[in-house]
C-alpha positions as CSV (number, residue, x, y, z in Angstrom):
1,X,93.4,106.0,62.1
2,X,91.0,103.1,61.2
3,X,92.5,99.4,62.1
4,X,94.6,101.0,65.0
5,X,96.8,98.3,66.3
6,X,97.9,98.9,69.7
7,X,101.1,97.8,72.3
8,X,100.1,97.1,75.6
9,X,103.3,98.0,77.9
10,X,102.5,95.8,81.3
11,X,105.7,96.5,84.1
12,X,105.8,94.0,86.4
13,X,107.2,93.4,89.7
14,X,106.5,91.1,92.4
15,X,102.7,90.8,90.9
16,X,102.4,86.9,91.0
17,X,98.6,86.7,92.2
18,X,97.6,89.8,89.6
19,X,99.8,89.4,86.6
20,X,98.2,86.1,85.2
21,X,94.8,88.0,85.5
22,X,95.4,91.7,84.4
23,X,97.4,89.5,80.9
24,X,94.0,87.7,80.6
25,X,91.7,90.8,80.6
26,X,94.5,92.5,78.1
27,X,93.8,90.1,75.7
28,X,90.3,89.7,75.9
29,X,90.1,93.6,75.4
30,X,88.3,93.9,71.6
31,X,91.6,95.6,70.0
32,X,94.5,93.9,67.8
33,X,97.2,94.2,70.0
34,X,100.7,93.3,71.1
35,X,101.4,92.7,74.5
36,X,104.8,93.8,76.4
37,X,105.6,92.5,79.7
38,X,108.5,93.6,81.2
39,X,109.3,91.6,84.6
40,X,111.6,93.9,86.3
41,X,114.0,91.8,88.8
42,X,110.4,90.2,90.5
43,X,111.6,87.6,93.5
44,X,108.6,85.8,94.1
45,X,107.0,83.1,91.5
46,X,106.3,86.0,88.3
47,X,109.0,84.3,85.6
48,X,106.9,81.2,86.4
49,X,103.2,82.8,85.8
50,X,104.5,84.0,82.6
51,X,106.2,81.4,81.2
52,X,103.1,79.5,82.1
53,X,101.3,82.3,79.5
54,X,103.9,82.4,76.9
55,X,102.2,82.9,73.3
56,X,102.5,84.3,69.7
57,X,101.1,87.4,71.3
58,X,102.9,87.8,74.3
59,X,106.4,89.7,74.5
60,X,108.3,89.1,77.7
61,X,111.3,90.8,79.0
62,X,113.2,89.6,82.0
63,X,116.0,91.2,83.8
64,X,117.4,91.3,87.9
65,X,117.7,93.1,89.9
66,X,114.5,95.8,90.1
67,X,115.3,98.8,88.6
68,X,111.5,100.6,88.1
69,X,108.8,100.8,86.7
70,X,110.8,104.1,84.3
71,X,113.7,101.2,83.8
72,X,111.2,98.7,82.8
73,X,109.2,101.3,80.4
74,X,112.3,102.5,78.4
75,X,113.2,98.5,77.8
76,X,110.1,97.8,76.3
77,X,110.3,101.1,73.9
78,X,112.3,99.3,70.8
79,X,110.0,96.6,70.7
80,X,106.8,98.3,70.1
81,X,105.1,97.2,66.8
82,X,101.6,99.0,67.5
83,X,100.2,102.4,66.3
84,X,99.5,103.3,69.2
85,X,101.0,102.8,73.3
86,X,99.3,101.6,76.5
87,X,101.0,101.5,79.8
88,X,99.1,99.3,81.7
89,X,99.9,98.6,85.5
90,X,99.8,95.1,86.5
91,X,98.2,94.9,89.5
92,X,94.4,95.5,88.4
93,X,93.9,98.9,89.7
94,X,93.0,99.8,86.1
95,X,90.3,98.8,83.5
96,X,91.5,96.9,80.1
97,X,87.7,97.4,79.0
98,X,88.3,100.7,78.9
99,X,91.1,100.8,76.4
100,X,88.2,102.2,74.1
101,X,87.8,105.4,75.8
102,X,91.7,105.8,76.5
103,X,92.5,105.6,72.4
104,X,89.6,107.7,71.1
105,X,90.4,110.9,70.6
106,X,93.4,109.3,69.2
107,X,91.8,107.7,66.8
108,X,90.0,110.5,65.6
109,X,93.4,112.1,65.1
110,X,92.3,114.6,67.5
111,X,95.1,113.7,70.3
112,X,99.0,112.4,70.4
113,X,98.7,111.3,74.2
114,X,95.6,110.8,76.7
115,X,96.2,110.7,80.3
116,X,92.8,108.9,82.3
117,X,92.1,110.8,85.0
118,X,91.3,108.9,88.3
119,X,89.5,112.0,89.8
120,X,86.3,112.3,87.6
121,X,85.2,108.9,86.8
122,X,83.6,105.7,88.9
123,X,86.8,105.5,92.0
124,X,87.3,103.5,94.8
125,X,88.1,106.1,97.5
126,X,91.7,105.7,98.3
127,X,94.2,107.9,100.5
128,X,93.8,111.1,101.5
129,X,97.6,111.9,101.8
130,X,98.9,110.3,98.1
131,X,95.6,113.0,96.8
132,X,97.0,115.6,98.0
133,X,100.9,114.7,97.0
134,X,99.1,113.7,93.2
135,X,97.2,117.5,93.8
136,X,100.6,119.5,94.3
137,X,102.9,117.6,91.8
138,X,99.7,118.8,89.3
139,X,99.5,121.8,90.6
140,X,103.8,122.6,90.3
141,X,103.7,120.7,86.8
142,X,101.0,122.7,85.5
143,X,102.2,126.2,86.4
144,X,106.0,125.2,85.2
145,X,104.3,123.9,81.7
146,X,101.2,126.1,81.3
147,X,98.6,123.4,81.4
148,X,95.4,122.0,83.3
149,X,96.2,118.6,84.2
150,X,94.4,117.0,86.7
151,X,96.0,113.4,87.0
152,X,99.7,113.4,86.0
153,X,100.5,110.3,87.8
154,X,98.0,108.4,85.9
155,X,98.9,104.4,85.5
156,X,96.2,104.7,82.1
157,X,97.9,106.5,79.4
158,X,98.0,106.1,75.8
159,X,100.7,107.9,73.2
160,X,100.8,107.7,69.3
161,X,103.6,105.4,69.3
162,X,105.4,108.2,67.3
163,X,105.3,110.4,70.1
164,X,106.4,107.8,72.9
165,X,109.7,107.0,70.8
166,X,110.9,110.9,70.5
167,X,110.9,111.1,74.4
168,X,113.9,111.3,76.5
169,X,113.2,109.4,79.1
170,X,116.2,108.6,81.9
171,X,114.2,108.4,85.2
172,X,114.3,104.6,86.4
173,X,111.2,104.5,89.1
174,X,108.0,105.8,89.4
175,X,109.6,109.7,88.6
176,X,109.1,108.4,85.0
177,X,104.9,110.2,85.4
178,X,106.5,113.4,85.6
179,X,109.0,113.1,83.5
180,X,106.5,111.9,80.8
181,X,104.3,114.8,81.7
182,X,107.5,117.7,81.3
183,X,108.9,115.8,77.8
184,X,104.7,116.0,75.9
185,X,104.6,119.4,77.1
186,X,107.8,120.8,76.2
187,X,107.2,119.1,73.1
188,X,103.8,120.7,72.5
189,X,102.1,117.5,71.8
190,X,97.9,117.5,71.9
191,X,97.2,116.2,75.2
192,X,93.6,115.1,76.5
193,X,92.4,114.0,79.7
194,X,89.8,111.2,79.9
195,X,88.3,109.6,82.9
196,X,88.6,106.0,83.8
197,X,87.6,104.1,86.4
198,X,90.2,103.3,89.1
199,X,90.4,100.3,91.9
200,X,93.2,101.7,94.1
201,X,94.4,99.2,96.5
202,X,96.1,99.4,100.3
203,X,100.0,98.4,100.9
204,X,98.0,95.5,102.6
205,X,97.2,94.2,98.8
206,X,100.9,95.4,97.6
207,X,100.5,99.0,96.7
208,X,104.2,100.3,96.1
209,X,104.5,103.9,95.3
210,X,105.6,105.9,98.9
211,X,105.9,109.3,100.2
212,X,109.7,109.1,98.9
213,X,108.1,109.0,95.4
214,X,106.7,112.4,95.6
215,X,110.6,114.3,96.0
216,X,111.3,111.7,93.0
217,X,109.3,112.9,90.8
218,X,109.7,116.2,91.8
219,X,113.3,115.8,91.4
220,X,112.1,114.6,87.6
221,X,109.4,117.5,86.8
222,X,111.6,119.9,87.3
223,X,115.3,118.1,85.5
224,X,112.4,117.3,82.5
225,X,111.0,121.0,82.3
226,X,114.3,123.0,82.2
227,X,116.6,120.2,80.8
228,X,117.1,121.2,76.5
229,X,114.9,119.1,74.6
């Protein structure tokens, strides 16, 4: 796939001091790209930081109240124009610079999706507890669809946009990783892990995802896996 262009989906809530910042590293990333940014109900001064960035390149999409990071995914779906699909969290915890290593095996037609694994590469050590939550929702997923994931909950993942538009994809919040994971599977889609590097931050610095995300996505690994495709 020689002159890939690729979509960079960015959700967004609540990321005022990161958004303007993780937008800037997007586009200074070497690929052609489009940029989605969807800004799912924020309540603090996001709408201003991107109207402040609005471009040619840039697509926003704007809507109250918060619905989710799944919610905010499945709006920016029809308006892909890329070959192939980033989702990119907004709040700098992963590497734009990387986008390389996320896309190759794509690129070499070898893969339809790439997960990057936080577990293998260059990490800042984060919590103990949201490991071991990531280590049984892997460890559930992968005996349910036969596979060796390491990282389902990834925030660095890349689809041939193909691929991304035959999903069925219903959960609204963070259960949307799992249900992700269930629909490639079930689909038999060539999955590869990668690792990237990851800069996890504390609740201090705005992390969101809590322990009431792990029965979420749960509740969506397992509606995904048996659900008809």
């Amino acid at each position: 796939m020689a002159g890939e262009r690729l979509t960079v989906i960015i959700p967004v809530y609540n990321e005022e001091k990161t958004v303007g910042e993780i937008i800037r590293q997007v586009k200074a990333e070497a690929h052609q790209k489009q940029i989605i940014v969807v800004n799912d109900g924020s309540t603090d001064n996001t709408e201003s930081v991107l109207r402040s960035l609005a471009d040619s390149a840039l697509v926003v999409i704007s809507y109250s109240p918060n619905q989710g990071k799944g919610h905010a995914i499945r709006q920016a779906i029809p308006k892909i124009t890329g070959d192939i699909v980033i989702i990119q969290d907004a709040d700098l915890e992963y590497y734009p610079d990387e986008y390389g290593l996320l896309i190759d095996k794509i690129v070499q037609g070898k893969a339809d999706v790439v997960y990057g694994t936080r577990f293998v590469g260059s990490h800042r050590v984060f919590y103990f507890y949201h490991f071991i939550g990531n280590f049984i929702l892997n460890m559930i997923a992968n005996v349910i669809l036969n596979a060796t994931l390491s990282d389902l909950m990834t925030g660095a993942k890349a689809f041939r946009t193909p691929v991304i538009k035959s999903l069925k994809l219903y959960a609204n919040r963070f259960g949307i990783e799992t249900e992700i994971t269930a629909e490639i599977f079930r689909r038999k889609y060539r999955v590869y892990e990668v690792p990237v590097s990851y800069s996890g931050r504390t609740y201090e610095e705005g992390k969101k995802i809590t322990w009431v995300d792990f029965f979420r996505s749960l509740f969506w690994l397992m509606r995904a896996s048996f659900r008809k495709i």
